[in-house]
C-alpha positions, -999 to +999 in steps of 0.1 A: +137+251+203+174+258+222+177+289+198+139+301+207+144+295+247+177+315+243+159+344+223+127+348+247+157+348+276+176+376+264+146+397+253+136+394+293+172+404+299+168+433+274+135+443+291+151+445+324+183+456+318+179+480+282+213+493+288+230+462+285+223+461+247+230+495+236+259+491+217+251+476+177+281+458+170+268+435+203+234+433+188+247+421+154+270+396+170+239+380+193+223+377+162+253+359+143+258+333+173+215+322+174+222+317+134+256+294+137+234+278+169+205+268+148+225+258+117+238+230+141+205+222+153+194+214+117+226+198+112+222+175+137+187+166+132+196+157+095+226+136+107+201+117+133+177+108+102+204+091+080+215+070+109+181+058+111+175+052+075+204+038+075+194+009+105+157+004+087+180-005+055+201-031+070+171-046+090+152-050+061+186-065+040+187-090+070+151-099+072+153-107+035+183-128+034+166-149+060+132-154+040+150-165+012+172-188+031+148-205+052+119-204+024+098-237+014+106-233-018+136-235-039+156-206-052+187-207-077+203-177-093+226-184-123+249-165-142+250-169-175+274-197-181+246-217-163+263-218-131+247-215-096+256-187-079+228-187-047+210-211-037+188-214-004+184-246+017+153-258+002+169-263-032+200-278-019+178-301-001+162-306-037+194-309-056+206-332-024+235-312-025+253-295+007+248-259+004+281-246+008+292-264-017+266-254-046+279-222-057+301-224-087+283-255-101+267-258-132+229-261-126+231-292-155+253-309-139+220-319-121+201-330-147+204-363-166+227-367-197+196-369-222+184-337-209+211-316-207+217-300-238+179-286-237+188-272-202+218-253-216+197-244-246+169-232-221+193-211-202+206-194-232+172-187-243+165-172-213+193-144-215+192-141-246+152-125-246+147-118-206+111-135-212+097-161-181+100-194-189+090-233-179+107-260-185+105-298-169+132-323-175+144-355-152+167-348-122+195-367-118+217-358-088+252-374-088+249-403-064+266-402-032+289-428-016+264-454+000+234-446-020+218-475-036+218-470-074+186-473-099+164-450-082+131-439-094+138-412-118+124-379-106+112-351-124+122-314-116+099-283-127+117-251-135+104-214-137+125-186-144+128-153-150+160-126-158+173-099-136+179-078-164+201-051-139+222-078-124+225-100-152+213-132-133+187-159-137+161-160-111+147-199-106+122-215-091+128-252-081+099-279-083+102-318-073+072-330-098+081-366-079+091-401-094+070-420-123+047-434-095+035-409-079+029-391-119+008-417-125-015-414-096-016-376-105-028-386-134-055-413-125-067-382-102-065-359-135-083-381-156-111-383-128-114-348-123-112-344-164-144-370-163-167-346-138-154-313-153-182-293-172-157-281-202-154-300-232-116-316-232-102-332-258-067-343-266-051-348-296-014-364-309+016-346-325-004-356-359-032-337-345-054-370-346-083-367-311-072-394-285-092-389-260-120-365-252-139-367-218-177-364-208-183-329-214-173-329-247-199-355-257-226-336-242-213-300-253-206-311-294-235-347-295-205-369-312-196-397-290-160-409-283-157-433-305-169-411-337-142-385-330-109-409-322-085-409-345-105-378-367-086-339-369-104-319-348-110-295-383-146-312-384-155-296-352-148-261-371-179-244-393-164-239-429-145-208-433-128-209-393-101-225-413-079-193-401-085-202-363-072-235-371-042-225-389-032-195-366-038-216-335-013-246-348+010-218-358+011-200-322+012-241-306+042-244-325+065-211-311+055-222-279+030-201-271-002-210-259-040-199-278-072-183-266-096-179-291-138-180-294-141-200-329-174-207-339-181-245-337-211-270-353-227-296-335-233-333-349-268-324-356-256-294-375-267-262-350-238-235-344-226-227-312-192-205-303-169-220-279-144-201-255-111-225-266-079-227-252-051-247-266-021-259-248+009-279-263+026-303-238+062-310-250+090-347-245+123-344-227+138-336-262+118-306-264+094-314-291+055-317-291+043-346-277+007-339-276-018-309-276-048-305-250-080-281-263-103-268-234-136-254-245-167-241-233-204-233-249-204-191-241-231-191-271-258-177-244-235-154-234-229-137-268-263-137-273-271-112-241-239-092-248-253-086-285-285-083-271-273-058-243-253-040-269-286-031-293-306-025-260-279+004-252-281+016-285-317+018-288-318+036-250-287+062-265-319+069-290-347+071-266-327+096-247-320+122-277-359+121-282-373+118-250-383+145-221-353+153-200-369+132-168-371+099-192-333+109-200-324+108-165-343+076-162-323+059-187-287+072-172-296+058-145-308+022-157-274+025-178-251+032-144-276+004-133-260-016-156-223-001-154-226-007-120-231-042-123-194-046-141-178-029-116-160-051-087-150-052-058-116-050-057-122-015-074-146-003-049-117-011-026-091+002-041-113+036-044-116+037-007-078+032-003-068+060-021-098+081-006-084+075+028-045+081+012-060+114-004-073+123+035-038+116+056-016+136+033-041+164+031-036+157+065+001+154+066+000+187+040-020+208+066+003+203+093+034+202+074+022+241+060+008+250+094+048+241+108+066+260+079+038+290+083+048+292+123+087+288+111+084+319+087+067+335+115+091+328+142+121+326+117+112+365+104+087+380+120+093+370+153+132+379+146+120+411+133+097+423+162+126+412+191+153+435+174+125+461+171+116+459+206+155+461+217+155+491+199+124+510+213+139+496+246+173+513+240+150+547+228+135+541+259+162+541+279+178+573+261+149+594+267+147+591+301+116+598+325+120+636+314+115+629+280+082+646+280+054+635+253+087+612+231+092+590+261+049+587+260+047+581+228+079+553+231+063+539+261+024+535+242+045+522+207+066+498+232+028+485+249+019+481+214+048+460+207+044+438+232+006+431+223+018+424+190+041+396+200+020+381+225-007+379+195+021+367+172+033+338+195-002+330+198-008+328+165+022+303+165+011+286+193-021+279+176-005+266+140+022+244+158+026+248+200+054+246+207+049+225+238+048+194+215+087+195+217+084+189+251+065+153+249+026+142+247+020+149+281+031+187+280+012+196+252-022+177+270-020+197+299-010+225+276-045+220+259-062+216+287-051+252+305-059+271+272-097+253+273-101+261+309-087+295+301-108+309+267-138+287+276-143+291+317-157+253+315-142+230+341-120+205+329-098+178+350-069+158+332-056+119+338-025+114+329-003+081+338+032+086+356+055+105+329+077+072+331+050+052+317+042+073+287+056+055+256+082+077+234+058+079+203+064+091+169+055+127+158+029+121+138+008+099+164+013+127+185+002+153+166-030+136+155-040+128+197-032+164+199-053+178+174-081+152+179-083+164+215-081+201+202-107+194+177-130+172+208-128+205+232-137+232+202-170+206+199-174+207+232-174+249+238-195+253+207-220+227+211-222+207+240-233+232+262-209+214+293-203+226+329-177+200+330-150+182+308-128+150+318-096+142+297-079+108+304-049+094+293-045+059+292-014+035+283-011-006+288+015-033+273-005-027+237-028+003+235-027+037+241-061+053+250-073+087+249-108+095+260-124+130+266-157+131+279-183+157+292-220+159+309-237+182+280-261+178+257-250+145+239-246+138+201-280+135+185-271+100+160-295+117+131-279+152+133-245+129+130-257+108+101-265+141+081-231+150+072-228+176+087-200+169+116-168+178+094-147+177+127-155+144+139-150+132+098-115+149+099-108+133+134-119+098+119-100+101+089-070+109+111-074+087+132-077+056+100-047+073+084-022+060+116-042+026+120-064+042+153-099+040+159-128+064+170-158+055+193-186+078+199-204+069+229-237+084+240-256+074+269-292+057+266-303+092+287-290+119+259-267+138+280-233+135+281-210+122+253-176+103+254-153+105+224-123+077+226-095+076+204-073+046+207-040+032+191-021-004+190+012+001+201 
C-alpha cells in the first residue's frame, strides 16, 4: 500500500508538472526505488509472521507442559534401562515419591521384589516390539522414616506405549487399591455378573468351568452344577474343534479371542454364540484363569442370511422387471443402506461440506487478491509509465501541435478512462480500503451503494477507538456479506431506504443491514434458489458467526444480521 500511495502521488505530479519527468534515466531510477521499496514491504510482512508463529509455538509448549503436570492421572516416561525420566505430580503422589527426586530412578525399584523381574521383562518387551501393553503387579514404595510398616499391599495398573522417534516409554499409572477394597470390587463384579444378559463362564488354568453365572443357564439349559468342573469342549457342536484349539492357542500369546462358534444346547438345538475369551494372568506372569463372554446372535444370522437372499433375489427382479419397478427396488435397497449408515457419518459429511465451502471461500478471495496484484503489479505499472510518456509527448508538442497534439490529447483521455476502469476493476476484486481498517472499507461500501444505486443509505458505526483490531479474514467475510446484502437489496428489494449498523460489546460484534422494501418471501427462500444468502451463510459458519433473517409479520422490510463472538 506505501508503494501504491507513492505511485498514484507522482503520477498527479507527472500530470501537473509533465516536464519534470522528461529525462529516462529519472524514469528508470523511480521505477528501481518503488521495487527496492516494496521488496522491504514483503520483507517485513514475512518477518512479522515468523515472530508470531513463533509466540503460538511456545504458548502451546507451555500450555502442554502444564496439562501434563497438573493432570489427574499419572504419567511416567522411561528410557530404556527402565529408568524414569518424567514424571508429573500425580504419579509422584502415586509412587509417594517427591518429584524432584524421581528422575533417574528405576521405575522397579517401586515394585515389590517378587515382581520385579516381570517388570524388567515387561519393559524390555516393550522396546523391543513398540506394541501397547498392560501389565498389573503389587506396589511397593520404599518406606519412609516414620511410616508404620505392614501396610496393605496395593496394586498398581500399568499401560504403556513406545515413542518410537524419541526412544522413550510412555506410561500410564493406575492405583487398583489394597486387597480390601479388590474384594469389594469384586462382590460388586460378581453382582453385576448375576443380572448381566450374556452367558459368563469361567474356567481354571486346566480349562475346568468354575463358575458360570445366570445367563449362561438360561442361554445353553445346563445348570451350574452339571457344567463345574467339565471342559467347556461339550458346549462346542462336533467339528468346532478348530475354534477351540485356535482360541487356546491365541489365550496363550497373550492375545485375546473373538470368534462366532456354533454352540449346542442341553436339549440338543444349535445356536451360534458371539464369544470372547479373555486370559487373566498371577504376579509371576502366567495364566491364572480364563473368562468366556457369549451371546445368542442366532436370530441375528438368521435375518442377515435372510436379508442377504432377499437382495439377491431383488438384484434379479431388477434385470427383468420394467425400468419404474427397477427404480422401486434401488430405492427400497438405499432404504436399507440407509439404515446402516450412522450418524457420526452423516456428521462427518457435513463437516467436510462446510470445510469444502470456506476454502472455496478462502480460494476465491485468495485468487481475487493475486488477480488485483497482477493487475496492479503489471498492468497498472504498465499504463502509469504509458501515461508519463503520452504526458512528456504532450508536453513536446505543444498547443501548436496541430491535429498530433489532438490526437495525444484524445489517446491521453482514453488513458485515463482506462485506468480509472482498471482501478475499479481492482477495487472491486480486493478494495483497497480494507488496508485501512473495517470501518473504512464500510463507509467505503456504503458511498459506492449510494453512488451506482441512487438508494438512500445511512451508516452506524461505534467511535473508531471502540472497534476491535480483527483478523483479515473476519473482516473480509463482514465485508463481502454486507456487499453481497446491498447487491440483494438493489436487485430485489425494491428499497427507498437502506440502514447499516455496526455494533461492538465486551463479546460480540454485530453487523446488521436493514431496509423498508419488499421483504423476503420464506417459500421463494426455501426453494433454493437464494445462492447469495447460501454463500453468505456458509461464510458466515466457516469463522464460527451466525446469520438471522428477519422479516416482519407485515411483508415489507427485511433485516439481515450477521454476528460474531469475540
Amino acid at each position: 500500500m506505501p508503494g501504491r500511495r507513492r505511485a498514484d502521488a507522482l503520477a498527479a505530479k507527472a500530470t501537473l508538472s509533465p516536464t519534470a519527468l522528461a529525462d529516462s534515466e529519472q524514469l528508470r531510477q523511480w521505477h528501481q526505488q518503488q521495487a527496492s521499496q516494496i521488496e522491504l514491504d514483503l520483507q517485513q510482512h514475512v518477518l512479522a509472521a515468523l515472530q508470531s508463529e513463533r509466540d503460538l509455538a511456545q504458548a502451546d509448549r507451555v500450555h502442554y507442559a502444564t496439562l501434563y503436570d497438573q493432570s489427574p492421572a499419572g504419567y511416567l516416561s522411561l528410557d530404556a534401562d527402565g529408568r524414569i525420566v518424567r514424571a508429573n505430580q500425580a504419579a509422584a503422589m502415586l509412587l509417594e515419591q517427591r518429584h524432584d527426586d524421581l528422575a533417574g530412578l528405576p521405575l522397579e525399584y517401586f515394585a515389590s521384589p517378587a515382581a520385579r523381574p516381570r517388570l524388567r521383562r515387561f519393559v524390555a518387551n516393550l522396546f523391543a516390539s513398540g506394541a501397547r501393553a498392560v501389565l498389573e503387579l503389587p506396589l511397593a514404595p520404599p518406606p519412609k522414616p516414620g511410616q508404620v510398616p505392614g501396610r496393605a499391599p496395593r496394586r498398581l495398573r500399568i499401560e504403556a506405549n513406545l515413542d518410537a522417534v524419541a526412544r522413550r516409554g510412555r506410561l500410564i499409572l493406575t492405583d487398583l487399591g489394597t486387597v480390601g477394597r479388590r474384594d469389594a470390587a469384586r462382590l460388586r463384579a460378581f453382582e453385576v455378573l448375576d443380572n448381566l444378559g450374556e452367558g459368563v463362564l469361567v474356567c481354571d488354568r486346566a480349562q475346568r468351568i468354575v463358575a458360570v453365572n445366570p445367563a449362561f443357564t438360561r442361554l445353553t439349559g445346563y445348570p451350574a452344577e452339571d457344567v463345574l468342573g467339565r471342559s467347556p469342549r461339550f458346549l462346542l457342536r462336533p467339528g468346532a474343534a478348530r475354534h477351540y484349539a485356535a482360541a487356546v492357542q491365541a489365550l496363550r500369546r497373550g492375545c485375546r479371542w473373538l470368534g462366532e462358534p456354533e454352540g449346542r444346547r442341553r436339549d440338543g438345538s444349535r445356536f451360534v454364540a458371539s464369544l470372547s475369551l479373555t486370559a487373566v494372568y498371577d504376579d509371576d506372569g502366567a495364566i491364572d484363569y480364563f473368562i468366556a463372554v457369549f451371546s445368542d446372535i442366532s436370530a441375528r444370522r438368521q435375518a442377515e442370511t435372510a436379508l442377504r437372499a432377499l437382495s439377491g433375489e431383488l438384484d434379479a427382479r431388477v434385470v427383468l422387471r420394467t425400468t419404474e419397478l427397477a427404480a422401486a427396488n434401488q430405492r427400497l435397497l438405499e432404504e436399507v443402506d440407509q439404515h446402516k449408515r450412522t450418524a457420526a457419518q452423516l456428521q462427518r459429511s457435513r463437516a467436510q461440506l462446510s470445510r469444502l465451502a470456506a476454502h472455496q471461500e478462502t480460494v476465491r478471495e485468495e485468487e481475487r487478491q493475486r488477480v488485483a496484484r497482477d493487475i496492479h503489479d503489471e498492468l497498472g505499472q504498465n499504463l502509469l509509465a504509458l501515461r508519463i510518456e503520452m504526458t512528456q509527448l504532450q508536453g513536446r508538442t505543444g498547443p501548436a501541435g496541430g491535429r498530433l497534439r489532438q490526437r495525444v490529447d484524445l489517446a491521453l483521455e482514453n488513458l485515463d478512462a482506462t485506468i480509472r476502469s482498471v482501478r475499479g476493476i481492482m477495487n472491486e476484486l480486493r478494495p483497497a480500503v480494507l488496508d485501512l481498517g473495517l470501518s473504512a472499507a464500510l463507509e467505503w461500501q456504503v458511498q459506492q451503494f449510494r453512488h451506482r444505486s441512487g438508494i438512500a443509505c445511512a451508516l452506524e458505526l461505534p467511535p473508531e477507538a471502540q472497534v476491535p483490531s480483527l483478523p483479515a479474514p473476519l473482516q473480509m467475510a463482514l465485508f463481502r456479506n454486507l456487499q453481497e446484502a446491498l447487491v440483494n437489496v438493489r436487485r430485489h428489494a425494491q428499497a427507498s431506504a437502506v440502514r447499516v449498523q455496526l455494533a461492538q460489546t465486551t463479546s460480540s460484534l454485530t453487523l446488521s443491514i436493514s431496509d423498508d422494501g419488499v421483504g423476503l418471501d420464506p417459500a421463494r427462500r426455501a426453494d433454493g434458489d437464494g445462492f447469495g444468502l447460501i454463500a453468505m451463510e456458509q461464510r458466515m459458519a466457516a469463522l464460527g458467526g451466525r446469520l438471522l433473517i428477519d422479516t416482519p409479520p407485515s411483508g415489507r422490510g427485511c433485516r439481515l444480521t450477521l454476528s460474531f463472538d469475540l
